[in-house]
C-alpha positions as CSV (number, residue, x, y, z in Angstrom):
1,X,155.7,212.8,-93.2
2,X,153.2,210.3,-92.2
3,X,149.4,209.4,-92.4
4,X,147.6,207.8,-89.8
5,X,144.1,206.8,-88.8
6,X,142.9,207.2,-85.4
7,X,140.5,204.7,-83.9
8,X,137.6,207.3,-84.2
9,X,138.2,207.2,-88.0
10,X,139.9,210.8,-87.8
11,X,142.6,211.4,-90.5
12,X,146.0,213.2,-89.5
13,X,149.3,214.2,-91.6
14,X,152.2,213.7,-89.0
15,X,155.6,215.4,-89.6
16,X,157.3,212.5,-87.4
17,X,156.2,209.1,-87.2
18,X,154.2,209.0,-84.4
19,X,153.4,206.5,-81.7
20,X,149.9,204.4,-81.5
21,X,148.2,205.3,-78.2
22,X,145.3,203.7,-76.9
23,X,142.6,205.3,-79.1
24,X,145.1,207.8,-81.5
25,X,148.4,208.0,-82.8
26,X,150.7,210.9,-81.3
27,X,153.4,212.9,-82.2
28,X,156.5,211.8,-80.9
29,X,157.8,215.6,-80.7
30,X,156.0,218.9,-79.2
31,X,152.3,219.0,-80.2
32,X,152.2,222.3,-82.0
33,X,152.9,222.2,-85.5
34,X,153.7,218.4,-85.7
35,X,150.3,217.1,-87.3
36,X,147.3,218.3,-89.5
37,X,143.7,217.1,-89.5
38,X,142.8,216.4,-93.1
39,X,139.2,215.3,-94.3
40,X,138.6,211.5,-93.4
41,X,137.2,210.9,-96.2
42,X,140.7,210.9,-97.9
43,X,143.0,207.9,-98.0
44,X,140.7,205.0,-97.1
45,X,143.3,202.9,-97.3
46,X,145.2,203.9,-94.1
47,X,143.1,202.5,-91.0
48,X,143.8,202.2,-87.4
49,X,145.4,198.7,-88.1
50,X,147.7,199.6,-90.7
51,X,150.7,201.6,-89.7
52,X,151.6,204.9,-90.5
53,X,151.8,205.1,-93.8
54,X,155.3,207.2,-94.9
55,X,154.3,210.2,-97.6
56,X,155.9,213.2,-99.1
57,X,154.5,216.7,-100.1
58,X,154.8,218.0,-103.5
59,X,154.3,221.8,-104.2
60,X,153.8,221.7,-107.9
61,X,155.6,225.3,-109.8
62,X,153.0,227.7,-110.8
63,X,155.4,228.5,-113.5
64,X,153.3,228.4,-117.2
């Protein structure tokens, strides 16, 4: 999975790495299901300049 910052400043979790348009980045599979809007606020560190940076998801065990 990737983050990426479009030019607006908008925040998105890619499943792929995507592509750098003109203005936003874009999956490079089918639209549906391949990104998430998250808060912009988040991850200030990934701009419009930078590349997409490369993450992975952790689902901690609700186990006690």
């Amino acid at each position: 999975m990737y983050l990426a910052r479009d030019n607006n400043k908008d925040l998105y979790l890619f499943y792929g790495k995507p592509s750098r348009g003109r203005e936003c980045w874009w999956a490079e599979e089918g639209v549906d299901g391949t990104y998430l809007k998250l808060d912009k606020s988040l991850y200030l560190e990934v701009t419009w300049d930078s590349e997409p940076l490369e993450v992975e998801l952790v689902v901690k065990s609700s186990d006690s």
